[in-house]
C-alpha positions in Angstrom: 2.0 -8.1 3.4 5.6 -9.2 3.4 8.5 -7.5 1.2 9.5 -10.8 0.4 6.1 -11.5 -1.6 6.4 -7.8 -2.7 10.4 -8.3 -4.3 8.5 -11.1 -6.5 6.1 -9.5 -8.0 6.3 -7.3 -11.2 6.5 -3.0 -11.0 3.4 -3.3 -12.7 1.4 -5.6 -10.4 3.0 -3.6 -7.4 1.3 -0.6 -9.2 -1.9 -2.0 -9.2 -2.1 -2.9 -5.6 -0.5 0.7 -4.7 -3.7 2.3 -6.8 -6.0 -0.2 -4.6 -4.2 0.5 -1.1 -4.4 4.4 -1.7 -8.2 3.5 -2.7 -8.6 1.6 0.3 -6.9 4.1 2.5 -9.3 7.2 1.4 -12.3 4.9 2.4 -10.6 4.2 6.0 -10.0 7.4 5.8 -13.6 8.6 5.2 -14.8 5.8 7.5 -13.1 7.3 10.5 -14.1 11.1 9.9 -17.8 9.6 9.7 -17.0 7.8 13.1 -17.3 4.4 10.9 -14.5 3.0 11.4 -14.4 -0.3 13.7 -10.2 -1.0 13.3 -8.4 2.3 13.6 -5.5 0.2 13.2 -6.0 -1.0 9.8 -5.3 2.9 8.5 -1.7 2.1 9.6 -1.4 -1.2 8.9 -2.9 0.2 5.0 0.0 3.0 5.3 2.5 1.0 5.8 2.1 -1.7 2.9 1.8 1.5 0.6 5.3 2.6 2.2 6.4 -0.9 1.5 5.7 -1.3 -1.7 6.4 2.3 -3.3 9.7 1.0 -1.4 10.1 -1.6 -3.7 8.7 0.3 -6.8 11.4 2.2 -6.2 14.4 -0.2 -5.6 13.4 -1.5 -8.8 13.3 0.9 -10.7 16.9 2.3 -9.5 18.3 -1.5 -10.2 17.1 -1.0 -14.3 18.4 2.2 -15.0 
């Protein structure tokens, strides 16, 4: 996921998709405990579009007020 297609998007979309990721995460996170897990490496690649877009969240929210 690119910040540039995150920037576009509204705070409430962005929302949405950080309810999903953290969803997702949990179950990769579940996955791996229950040695499920084929791609370790999509539990960071999942982290960091949550970092990314509570990054955004954020910027946008400081540019309103």
């Amino acid at each position: 996921m690119k910040a540039k297609e995150l920037v576009e998007q509204t705070v409430d979309e962005l929302r949405v998709k950080e309810r999903d990721l953290n969803e997702q995460l949990f179950q990769l996170r579940f996955q791996a405990a229950t040695a499920q897990l084929e791609k370790p490496a999509k539990i960071r690649q999942v982290r960091r579009d949550l970092a990314r877009i509570k990054t955004v969240i954020r910027k946008k929210e400081l540019a309103t007020n």
